[in-house]
C-alpha positions in Angstrom: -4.3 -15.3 -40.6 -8.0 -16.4 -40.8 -8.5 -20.2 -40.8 -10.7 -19.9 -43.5 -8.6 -18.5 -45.9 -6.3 -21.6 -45.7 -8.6 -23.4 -47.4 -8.2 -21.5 -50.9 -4.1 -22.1 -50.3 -3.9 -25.9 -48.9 -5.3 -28.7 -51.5 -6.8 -30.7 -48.6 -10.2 -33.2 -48.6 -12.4 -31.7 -45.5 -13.0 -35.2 -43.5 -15.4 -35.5 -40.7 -13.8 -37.6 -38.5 -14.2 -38.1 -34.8 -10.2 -39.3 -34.0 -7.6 -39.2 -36.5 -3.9 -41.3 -36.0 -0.6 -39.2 -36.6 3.2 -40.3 -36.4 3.2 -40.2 -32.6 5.6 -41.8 -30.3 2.8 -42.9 -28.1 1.1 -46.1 -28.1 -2.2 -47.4 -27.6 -2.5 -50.8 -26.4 -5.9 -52.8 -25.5 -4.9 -52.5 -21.6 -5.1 -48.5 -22.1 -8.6 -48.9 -24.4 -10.8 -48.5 -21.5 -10.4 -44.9 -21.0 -12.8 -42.7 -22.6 -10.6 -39.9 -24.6 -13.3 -38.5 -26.8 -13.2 -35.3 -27.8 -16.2 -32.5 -27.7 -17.8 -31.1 -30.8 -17.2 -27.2 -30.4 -19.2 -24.7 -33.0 -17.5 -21.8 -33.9 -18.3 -18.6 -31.1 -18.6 -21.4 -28.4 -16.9 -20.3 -25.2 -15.9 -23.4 -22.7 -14.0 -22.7 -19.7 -13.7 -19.0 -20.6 -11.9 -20.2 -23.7 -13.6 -19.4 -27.2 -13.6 -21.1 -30.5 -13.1 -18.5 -32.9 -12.5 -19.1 -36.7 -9.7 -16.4 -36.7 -6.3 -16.4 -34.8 -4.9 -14.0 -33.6 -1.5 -15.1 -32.3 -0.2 -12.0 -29.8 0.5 -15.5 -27.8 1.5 -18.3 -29.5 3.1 -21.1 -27.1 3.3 -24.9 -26.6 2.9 -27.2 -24.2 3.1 -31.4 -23.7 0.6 -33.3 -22.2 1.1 -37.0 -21.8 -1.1 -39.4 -20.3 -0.4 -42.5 -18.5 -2.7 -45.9 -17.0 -0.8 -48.0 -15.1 2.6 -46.7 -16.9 0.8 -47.6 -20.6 0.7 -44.3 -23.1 -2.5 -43.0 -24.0 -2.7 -41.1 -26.8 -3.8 -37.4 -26.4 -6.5 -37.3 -29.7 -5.9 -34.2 -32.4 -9.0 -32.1 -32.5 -9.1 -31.1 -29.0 -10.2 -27.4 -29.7 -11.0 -27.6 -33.0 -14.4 -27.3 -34.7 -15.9 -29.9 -37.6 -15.7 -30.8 -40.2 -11.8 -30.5 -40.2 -9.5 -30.6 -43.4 -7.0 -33.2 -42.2 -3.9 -33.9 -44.1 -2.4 -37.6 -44.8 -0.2 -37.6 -41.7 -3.3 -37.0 -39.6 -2.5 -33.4 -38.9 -5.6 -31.5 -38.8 -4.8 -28.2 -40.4 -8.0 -26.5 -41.0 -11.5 -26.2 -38.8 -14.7 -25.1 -38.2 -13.2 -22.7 -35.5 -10.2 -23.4 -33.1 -10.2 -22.7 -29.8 -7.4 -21.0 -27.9 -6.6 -24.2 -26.6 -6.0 -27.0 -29.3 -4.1 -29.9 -30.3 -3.5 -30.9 -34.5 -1.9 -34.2 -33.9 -2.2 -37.2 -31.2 1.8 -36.4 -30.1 0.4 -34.5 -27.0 1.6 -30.9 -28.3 -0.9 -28.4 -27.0 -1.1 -24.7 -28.8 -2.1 -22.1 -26.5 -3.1 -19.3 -29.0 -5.0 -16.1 -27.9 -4.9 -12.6 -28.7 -3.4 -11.7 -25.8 -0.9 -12.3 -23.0 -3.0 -14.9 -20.8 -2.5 -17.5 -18.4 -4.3 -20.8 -19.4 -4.6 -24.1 -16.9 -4.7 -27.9 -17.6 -8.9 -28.0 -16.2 -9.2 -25.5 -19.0 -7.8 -27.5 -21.9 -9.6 -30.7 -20.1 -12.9 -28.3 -20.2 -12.2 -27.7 -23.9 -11.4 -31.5 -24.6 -14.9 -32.5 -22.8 -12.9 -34.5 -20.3 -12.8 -34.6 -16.3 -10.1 -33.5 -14.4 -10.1 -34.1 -11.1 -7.7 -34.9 -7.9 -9.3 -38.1 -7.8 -8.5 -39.0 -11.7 -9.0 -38.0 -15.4 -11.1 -39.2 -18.0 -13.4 -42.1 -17.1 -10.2 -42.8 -14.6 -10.9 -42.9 -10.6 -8.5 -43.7 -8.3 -4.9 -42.6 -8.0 -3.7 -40.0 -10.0 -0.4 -38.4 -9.9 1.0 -35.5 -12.0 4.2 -34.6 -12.5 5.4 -30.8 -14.4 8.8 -31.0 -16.1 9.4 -33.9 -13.8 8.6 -32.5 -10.7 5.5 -33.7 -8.5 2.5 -31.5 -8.3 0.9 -31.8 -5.4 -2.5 -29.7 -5.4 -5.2 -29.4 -7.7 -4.4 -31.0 -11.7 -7.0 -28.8 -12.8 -4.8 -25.6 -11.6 -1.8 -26.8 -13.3 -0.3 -23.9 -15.4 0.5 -24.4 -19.1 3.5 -22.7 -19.5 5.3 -22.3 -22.3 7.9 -25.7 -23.5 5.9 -27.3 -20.0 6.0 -31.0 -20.1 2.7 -32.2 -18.1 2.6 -36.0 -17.5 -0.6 -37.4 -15.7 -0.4 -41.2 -14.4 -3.4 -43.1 -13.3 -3.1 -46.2 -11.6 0.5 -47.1 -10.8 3.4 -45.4 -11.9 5.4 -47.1 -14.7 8.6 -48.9 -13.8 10.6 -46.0 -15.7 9.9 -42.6 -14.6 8.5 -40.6 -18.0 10.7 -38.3 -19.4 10.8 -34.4 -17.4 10.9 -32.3 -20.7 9.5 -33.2 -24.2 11.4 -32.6 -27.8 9.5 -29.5 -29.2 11.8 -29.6 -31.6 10.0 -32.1 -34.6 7.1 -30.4 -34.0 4.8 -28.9 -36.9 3.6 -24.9 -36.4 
């Protein structure tokens, strides 16, 4: 289905926005406010990482993934837009349903959900959706982060590279900067409330 034809079916106000909220179980608190999560404008044909922004998707592989970020044990919120070009057509809960061009790595929402979409059976890593976010990832931190910076898959330490971290289908991908909270983050993630 082409992007672009949603807009004749979904009633929606095109918004530029640069961050949009969403019923999220994360919170942002002024302690976590220091860290840059900005996301990169992307125009549609734009290839980052060796992932495109195309306006059509073609979903041979359609999977999800949970990234949740943590400084000093406080949530950060993930931001929706990652992957998706302006102006978007957001809808009242913040999901952003339509864009300029999406790339094959994306997020709608701020709940963390990644969708990996491509045309074709591919392997995709956490540098790459970084790259496509306009972020740094790096063994010695994230974002505008420096210092220490663990990860943990499905609740299990990673020890090499972040940036070579696999996003596998249903993974659950926490990052912590700075010290680790006082109750280990969940291993999996609840796919199940999430929108398509």
């Amino acid at each position: 289905m082409r992007f672009s034809e949603s807009v004749g079916t979904l009633a929606l106000v095109l918004v530029v926005v640069s961050s949009c909220g969403g019923s999220s179980p994360q919170v942002t608190t002024p302690d976590a406010r220091h860290l840059d999560t900005a996301v990169a404008p992307l125009r549609e044909g734009q290839v980052v990482d060796s992932v495109p922004c195309l306006r059509d998707d073609l979903p041979a592989q359609h999977i999800h993934v949970h990234v949740a970020i943590l400084d000093d044990g406080i949530n950060v919120v993930v931001p929706a837009g990652i992957g998706v070009g302006r102006p978007w057509g957001v809808e009242p809960d913040g999901f952003i349903a339509i864009g300029m061009c999406f790339a094959w790595l994306h997020t709608h929402d701020t709940t963390g959900v990644v969708h990996v979409v491509s045309p074709e059976q591919k392997s995709f890593t956490l540098g790459q959706l970084f790259a496509v976010w306009g972020q740094p990832l790096r063994p010695s931190g994230a974002l505008n982060y420096t210092g220490r910076l663990s990860v943990l898959v499905n609740g299990q330490r990673f020890s090499g590279d972040p940036s070579t971290v696999a996003l596998a289908n249903f993974s659950n991908i926490v990052l912590e900067l700075g010290k680790p909270p006082s109750v280990p983050p969940p291993a999996t993630y609840d796919f199940s409330s999430m929108r398509r």
